[in-house]
Residue, then its C-alpha position, 0 to 999 in steps of 0.5 A: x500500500x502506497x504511503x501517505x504524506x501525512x506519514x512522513x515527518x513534518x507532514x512534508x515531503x523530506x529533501x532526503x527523502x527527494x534525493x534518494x528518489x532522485x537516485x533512483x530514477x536518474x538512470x530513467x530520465x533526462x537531466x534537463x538543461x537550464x538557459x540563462x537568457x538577458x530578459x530585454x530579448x522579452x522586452x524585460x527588465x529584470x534581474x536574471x531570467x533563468x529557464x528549466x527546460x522540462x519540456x524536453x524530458x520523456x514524454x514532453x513534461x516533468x512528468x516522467x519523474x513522477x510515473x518512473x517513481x511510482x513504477x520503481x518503488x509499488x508493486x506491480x500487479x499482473x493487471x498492470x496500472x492505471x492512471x487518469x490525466x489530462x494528458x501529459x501524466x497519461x503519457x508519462x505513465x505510458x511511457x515508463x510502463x513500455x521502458x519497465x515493461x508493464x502493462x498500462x490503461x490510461x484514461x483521458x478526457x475529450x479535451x484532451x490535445x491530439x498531440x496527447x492522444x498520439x503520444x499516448x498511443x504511441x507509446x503502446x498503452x490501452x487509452x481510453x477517451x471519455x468524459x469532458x474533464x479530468x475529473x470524469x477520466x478519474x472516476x473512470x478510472x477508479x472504477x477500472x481498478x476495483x474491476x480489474x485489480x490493477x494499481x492506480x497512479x495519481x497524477x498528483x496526490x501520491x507521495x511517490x509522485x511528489x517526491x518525483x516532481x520534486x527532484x526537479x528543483x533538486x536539479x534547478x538548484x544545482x544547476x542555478x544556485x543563485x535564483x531568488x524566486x521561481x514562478x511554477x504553473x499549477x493544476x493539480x499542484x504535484x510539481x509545485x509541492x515537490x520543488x518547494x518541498x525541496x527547498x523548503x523556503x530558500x527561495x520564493x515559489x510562485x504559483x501561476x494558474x489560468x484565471x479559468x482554472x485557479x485550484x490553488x488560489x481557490x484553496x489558499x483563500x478558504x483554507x483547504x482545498x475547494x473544486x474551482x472552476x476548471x476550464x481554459x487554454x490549459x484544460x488538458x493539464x492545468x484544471x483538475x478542479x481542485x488541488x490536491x489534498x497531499x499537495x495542500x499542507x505543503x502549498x500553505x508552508x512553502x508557497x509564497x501565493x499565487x498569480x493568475x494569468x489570462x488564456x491570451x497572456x498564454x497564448x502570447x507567452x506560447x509565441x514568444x518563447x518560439x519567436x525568441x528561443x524557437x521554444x515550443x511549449x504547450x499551455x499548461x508549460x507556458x503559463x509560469x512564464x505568462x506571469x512574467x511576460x504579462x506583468x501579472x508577477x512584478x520582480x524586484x530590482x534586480x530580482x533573479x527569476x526562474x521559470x519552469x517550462x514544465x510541458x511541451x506535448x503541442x501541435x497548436x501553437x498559433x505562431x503568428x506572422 
């Protein structure tokens, strides 16, 4: 039986606890590389502005890490695993299941990116398409676990998920040791908790979600997580409705707050990146930099930013002329 959060002590993700995740799955994924660029190319001006190119991990997000913990540490069963998503954890899990060779079913909702969908598929996974929302997609799922015996893996709310996340800002440490504040976009929160477990107040962590789809910001404002809405240009992975139960405590201790950002910030966001670094990134991996480049996060002079890329499973980028 997978572990919860509120196990661990002091009812957080450990950095100990993300470094020997980190060694155990490092031989399973890419080391993704960090570009320091001179923030006036963004007609910016700030202090360092400092990339972590996630995109360009497996299966188009930082979601590997997470899958290839959880693969790695439970127990399999014959029937294999099971995960819902919004896309991008679909395809994370597909792909770590066909490099372990385990059997894998995922289930996705409709609004789903066609890119998503082939890459899911191509991966050698049984996918199932249904419902409008990722919330639909996992009580599709659920059900298949209690008839077919095989074992879930949460996009999100799973210590072994989170502690996968996590080791992405054990990498960003130490490949930008000098950043003051990192903006982060959020769905369900699995990212953000994980790096800001790691480091643990160190620097400021910015949460950036879509005005369509503010799962934190809602859950900040009442106290606990609470369903928000769930719609946008980032549905397929930034709007499972609510934040994550486990991810919750660890948001309120580490979090500095939150931003929200318009689809059309997004969507700019989406074509300067390309326009400036010929970067692709999808919606939900554009929107922490859509905090920066729409002014909705105002740095401090001389402020050094980072910003994660988290996801780039696209073909829908309106480049413009």
């Amino acid at each position: 039986m997978s572990r919860t959060i509120h196990e661990t002590e002091p009812s957080v993700i450990a950095p100990d606890q993300i470094q020997s995740t980190y060694d155990r799955i490092v031989p399973h994924i890419r080391r993704t590389p960090v570009v320091e660029v001179d923030s006036t190319d963004f007609n910016l001006s700030i202090g360092t502005l400092t990339l972590k190119l996630e995109l360009l991990q497996h299966a188009g997000s930082f979601k590997s890490r997470g899958a290839f913990n959880n693969l790695l540490t439970r127990k399999i069963p014959v029937a294999g695993v099971v995960a819902a998503s919004g896309g991008n954890h679909g395809a994370a899990v597909a792909f770590a299941a066909m490099k372990l060779g385990i059997p894998a079913k995922i289930f996705i909702p409709s609004v789903a990116s066609p890119a998503k969908i082939q890459q899911i598929q191509s991966y050698g996974a049984d996918l199932v398409v249904g419902g409008a929302l990722y919330a639909d997609a996992l009580v599709a799922s659920e059900a298949w676990v209690k008839t077919s015996g095989a074992l879930p893996i949460h996009a999100f709310d799973q210590v072994e998920t989170l502690l996968g996340q996590g080791t992405v800002g054990l990498e960003l440490e130490q490949q930008a040791p000098n950043l003051d504040t990192l903006l982060v976009s959020v769905g369900g929160g699995g990212l953000i908790a994980g790096i800001a477990s790691w480091y643990r107040g160190k620097i400021k962590i910015v949460g950036v979600e879509p005005e369509l789809a503010p799962t934190l910001t809602r859950a900040l404002e009442a106290g606990c997580p609470v369903d928000a809405e769930a719609g946008g240009i980032a549905a397929d992975s930034l709007a499972p409705r609510r934040v994550g139960e486990l991810v919750f405590p660890i948001a309120q201790q580490f979090v500095s707050g939150t931003v929200l950002v318009t689809d059309e910030a997004i969507r700019e966001a989406q074509r300067s990146l390309w326009k400036t670094l010929r970067i692709v990134a999808e919606p939900g991996g554009a929107a922490a930099f859509a905090a920066l480049a729409s002014s909705r996060y105002i740095p401090q002079p001389n402020e050094c930013i980072g910003v994660v890329i988290c996801g780039g499973n696209t073909t829908a980028v309106d480049f413009g002329t």
